[in-house]
C-alpha positions as CSV (number, residue, x, y, z in Angstrom):
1,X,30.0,121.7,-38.7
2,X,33.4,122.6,-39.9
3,X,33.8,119.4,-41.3
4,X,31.2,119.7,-43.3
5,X,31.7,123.2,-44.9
6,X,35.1,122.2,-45.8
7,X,33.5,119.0,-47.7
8,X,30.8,121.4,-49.4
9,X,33.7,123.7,-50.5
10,X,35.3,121.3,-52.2
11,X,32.0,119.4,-54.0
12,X,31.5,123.4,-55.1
13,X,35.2,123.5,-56.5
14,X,34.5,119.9,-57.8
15,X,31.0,121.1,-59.9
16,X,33.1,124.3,-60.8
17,X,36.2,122.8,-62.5
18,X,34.6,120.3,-64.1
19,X,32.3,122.8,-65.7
20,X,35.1,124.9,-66.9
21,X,36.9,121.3,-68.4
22,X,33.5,121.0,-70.5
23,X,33.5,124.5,-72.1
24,X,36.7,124.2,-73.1
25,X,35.9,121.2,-74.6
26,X,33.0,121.8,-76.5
27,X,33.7,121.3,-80.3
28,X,31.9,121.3,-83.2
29,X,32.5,118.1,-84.8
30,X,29.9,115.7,-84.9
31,X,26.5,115.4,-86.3
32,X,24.1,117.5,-86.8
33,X,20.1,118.7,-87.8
34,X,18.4,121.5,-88.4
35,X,14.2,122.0,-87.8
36,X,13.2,120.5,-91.2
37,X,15.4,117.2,-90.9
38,X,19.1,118.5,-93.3
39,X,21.1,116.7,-91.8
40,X,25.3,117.8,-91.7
41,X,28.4,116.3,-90.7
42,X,31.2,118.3,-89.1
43,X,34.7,117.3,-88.8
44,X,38.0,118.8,-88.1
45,X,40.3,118.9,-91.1
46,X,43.5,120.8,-92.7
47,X,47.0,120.1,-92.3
48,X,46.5,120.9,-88.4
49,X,43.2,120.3,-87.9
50,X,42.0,123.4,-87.1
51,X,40.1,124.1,-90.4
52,X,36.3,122.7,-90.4
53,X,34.8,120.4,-92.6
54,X,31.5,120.2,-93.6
55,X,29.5,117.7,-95.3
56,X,25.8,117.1,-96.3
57,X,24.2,114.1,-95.5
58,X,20.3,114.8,-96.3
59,X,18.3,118.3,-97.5
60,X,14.8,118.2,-96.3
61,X,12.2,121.1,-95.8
62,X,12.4,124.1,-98.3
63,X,16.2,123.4,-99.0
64,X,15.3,120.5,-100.6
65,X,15.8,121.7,-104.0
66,X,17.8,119.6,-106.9
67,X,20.7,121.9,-106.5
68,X,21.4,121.4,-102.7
69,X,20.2,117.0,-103.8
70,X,23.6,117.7,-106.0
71,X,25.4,118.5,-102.7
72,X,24.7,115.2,-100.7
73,X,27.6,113.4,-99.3
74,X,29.8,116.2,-100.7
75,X,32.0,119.1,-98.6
76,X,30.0,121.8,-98.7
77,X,32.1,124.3,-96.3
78,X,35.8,124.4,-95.7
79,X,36.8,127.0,-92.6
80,X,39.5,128.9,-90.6
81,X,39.2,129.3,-87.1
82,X,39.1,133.5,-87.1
83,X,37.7,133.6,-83.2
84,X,37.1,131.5,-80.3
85,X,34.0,129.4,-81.2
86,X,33.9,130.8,-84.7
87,X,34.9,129.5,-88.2
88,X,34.9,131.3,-91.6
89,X,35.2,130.2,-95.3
90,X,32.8,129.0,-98.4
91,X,29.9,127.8,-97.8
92,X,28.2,126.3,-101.0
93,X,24.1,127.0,-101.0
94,X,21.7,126.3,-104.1
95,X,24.3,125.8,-106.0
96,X,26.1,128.9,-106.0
97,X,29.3,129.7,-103.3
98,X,28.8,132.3,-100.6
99,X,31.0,133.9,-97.6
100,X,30.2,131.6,-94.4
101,X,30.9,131.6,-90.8
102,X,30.0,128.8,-88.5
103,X,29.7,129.6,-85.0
104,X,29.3,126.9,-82.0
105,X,26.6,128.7,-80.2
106,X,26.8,126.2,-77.3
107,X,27.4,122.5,-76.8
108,X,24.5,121.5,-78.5
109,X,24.1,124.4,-81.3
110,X,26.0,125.8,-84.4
111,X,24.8,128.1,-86.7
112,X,26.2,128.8,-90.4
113,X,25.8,131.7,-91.9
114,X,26.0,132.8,-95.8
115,X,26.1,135.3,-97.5
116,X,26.1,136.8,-101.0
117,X,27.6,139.7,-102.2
118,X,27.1,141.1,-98.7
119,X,23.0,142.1,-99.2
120,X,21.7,138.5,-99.2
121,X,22.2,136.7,-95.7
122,X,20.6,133.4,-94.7
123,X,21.4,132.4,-91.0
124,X,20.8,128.2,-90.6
125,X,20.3,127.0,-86.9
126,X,21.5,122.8,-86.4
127,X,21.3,121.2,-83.2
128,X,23.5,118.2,-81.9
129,X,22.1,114.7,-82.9
């Protein structure tokens, strides 16, 4: 009996660390889609890698105007780690440039915020493909 307590204590430490490893490895960087099918790629980059990169690969749904078809296979978002989890800079939308904040929700969901002279705010959910 005290055998196996001991061997259930450690498969609970076991489940427990290895949980903890995976949170603090969840990242970013990879690809990603949102509902309608735009598609993004996210990748470290900066002199020390801790800016994030953001590129466009496809625009589908009702962001798929010819000013975000411009934006295909281009950087659209260059940002600073400002928080655990969180990343601010430009994010270009329609054309025009706006405040943005990415934030890694979990492992499998960011979300990028923009916004535009403060009043007009469009929050974009992607999940991990």
């Amino acid at each position: 009996m005290e055998k196996d307590m001991r061997v259930l204590l450690v498969f609970i430490a076991t489940i427990f660390m290895a949980v903890g490893a995976n949170a603090q490895n969840i990242t970013p960087t990879g690809e990603w889609m949102d509902e309608y099918g735009t598609a993004l790629s996210i990748s470290a980059c900066g002199d020390d890698n801790t800016q994030l990169c953001v590129v466009l690969l496809d625009v589908q749904g009702e962001s798929r105007t010819s000013e975000n078809l411009a934006y295909v296979n281009q950087q659209i978002m260059q940002a600073d780690l400002v928080a655990e989890n969180q990343w601010q800079g430009t994010v270009v939308f329609e054309g025009a440039e706006a405040e943005g904040t990415l934030t890694q929700v979990d492992a499998n969901t960011v979300e990028i915020r923009g916004c535009r002279a403060l009043l007009f705010c469009e929050t974009l959910v992607f999940q991990r493909v």
